[in-house]
C-alpha positions, 0 to 999 in steps of 0.5 A: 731470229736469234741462232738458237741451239738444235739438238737432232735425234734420228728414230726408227719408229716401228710400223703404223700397224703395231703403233695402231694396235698399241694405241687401240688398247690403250683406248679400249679402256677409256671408250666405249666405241671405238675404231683405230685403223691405218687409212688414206689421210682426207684432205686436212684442208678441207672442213671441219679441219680446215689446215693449211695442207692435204696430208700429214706425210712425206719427212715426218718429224717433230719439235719441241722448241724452248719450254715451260720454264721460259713462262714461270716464275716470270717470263723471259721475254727475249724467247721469241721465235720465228716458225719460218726459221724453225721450219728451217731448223728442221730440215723440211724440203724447200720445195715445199712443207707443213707445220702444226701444234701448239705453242704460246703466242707471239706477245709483241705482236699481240700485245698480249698473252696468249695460246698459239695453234700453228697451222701453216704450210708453203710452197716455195716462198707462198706461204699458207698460214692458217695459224690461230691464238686464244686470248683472254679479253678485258672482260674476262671472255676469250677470243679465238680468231687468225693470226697473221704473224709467223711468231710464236713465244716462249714455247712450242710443239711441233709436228712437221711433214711435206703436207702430203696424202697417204697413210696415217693412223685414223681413230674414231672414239665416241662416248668416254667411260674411262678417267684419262682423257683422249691423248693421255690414254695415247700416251700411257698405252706408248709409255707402256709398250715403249718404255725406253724408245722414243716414239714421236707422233702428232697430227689432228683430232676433231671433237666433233660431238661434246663441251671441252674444257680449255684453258686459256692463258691472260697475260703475263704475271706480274708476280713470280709464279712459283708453284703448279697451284699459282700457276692454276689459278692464274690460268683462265678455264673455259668449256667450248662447244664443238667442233673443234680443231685439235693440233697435238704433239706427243711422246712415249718416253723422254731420252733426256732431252727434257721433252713436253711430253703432249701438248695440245691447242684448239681453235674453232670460230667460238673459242680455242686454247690449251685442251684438258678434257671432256666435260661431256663424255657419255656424247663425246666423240673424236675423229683423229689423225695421226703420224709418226716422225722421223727424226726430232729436234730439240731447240733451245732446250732451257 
């Protein structure tokens, strides 16, 4: 991998209970049941999450690798990069790490576009990857399977930590009566709170009851896409029974580091992708995880 530029921001984020509470009111308005606390994390490893590491604790810290303007109006097809490097470019301990969210797959590897849910922790150099992509197939259907490369392309979210237990943010949301959908209601209520400083979060979220809509991206355009509306109609929509397996990485506000400010994949043994909303939300429910970071790191901003 090519020696991308790091930029490295130091945060001081404010204690789990005062993130939890500002986060429970923003949800209060969007669910009708509704539980946030601060908990030991389960075993991420275990089902129905099935991640590569226990935890979410231990060096807490973010990503947000290359970006959106690699892919439009015709992707740069040189943005390709390695997650063993970025784990590196990151600063997480040797001994041993974890890295989760979402990014756009490694399309020489594929062969193809495609959506990325890096989920992949080490020990050592064992390396534990249990990375999944959502291709859309020849007929139109989309595929959601494993992915043995360490690549991803163009873009990625991601959040970083040791894979260790201890305490998160838990959330249990069930039947959605509001307009915003699961992580926007997250983010406005910390754009509210925190308007100017920078809360950096991600972790994972199960729909464990309720259809999504995803979106899966085909292959590239041959035809500059130009517009929000060309690049809507190029992307390919799909709703997706549960369970299933949400990497999300999110922000409360920008410092000028042109930051994605939530992006969210998908996987499960039925179909995965880029997560929008529920189509089902009087059934719906979540159950997720989360952390704060420490420290974020900007690479290769375009």
């Amino acid at each position: 991998m090519a020696k991308w530029p790091v930029e490295r921001v130091t945060l001081i984020p404010d204690p789990l209970e005062d993130i939890a509470a500002c986060i429970r009111t923003g949800l209060e308005k969007n669910f009708k049941e509704l539980s946030v606390t601060i908990s030991q994390c389960p075993d991420l490893r275990a089902q129905p999450f099935n991640l590569a590491a226990a935890g979410l604790c231990g060096n807490p810290r973010v990503a947000d690798v290359g970006g959106q303007p690699y892919l439009t109006p015709l992707p740069r097809l040189d943005k390709v990069y390695s997650l063993l490097d970025i784990i590196r470019d990151i600063e997480l301990p040797n001994e041993q790490g974890f890295i989760l969210g979402a990014g756009a797959g490694p399309f020489r590897y594929l062969g193809t576009n495609s959506e990325l849910m890096p989920n992949l922790s080490y020990k050592g150099d064992d390396i534990n990857n249990q990375t999944h992509y959502a291709k859309v197939q020849p007929d139109g259907q989309q595929l959601c399977e494993k992915l043995e490369s360490h690549d991803c392309g163009l873009m990625a979210n991601l959040f970083g930590s040791s894979g260790l237990p201890g305490p998160v943010i838990k959330i249990v949301a069930t039947n959605r009566t509001g307009e915003l959908n699961f992580i926007t209601a997250i983010t406005e209520a910390l754009k509210v709170k925190y308007s100017s400083k920078l809360v950096s979060m991600g972790g994972v979220f199960v729909i464990r009851k309720g259809k999504a809509n995803l979106h899966v991206m085909p292959d590239f355009s041959t035809t500059p896409l130009n517009t929000g509306e060309q690049v809507e109609k190029w992307l390919k929509f799909y709703d997706v029974d549960p369970p299933l397996v949400c990497l999300s990485v999110f922000h409360s506000c920008d410092p000028g580091l042109d930051l994605r400010m939530e992006h969210t994949h998908c996987f499960s043994d039925h179909g995965g992708g880029h997560y929008h909303w529920d189509v089902t939300p009087e059934e719906v429910q979540y159950e997720a995880y989360f952390n704060v970071a420490e420290v974020l790191y900007r690479i290769d901003r375009p």
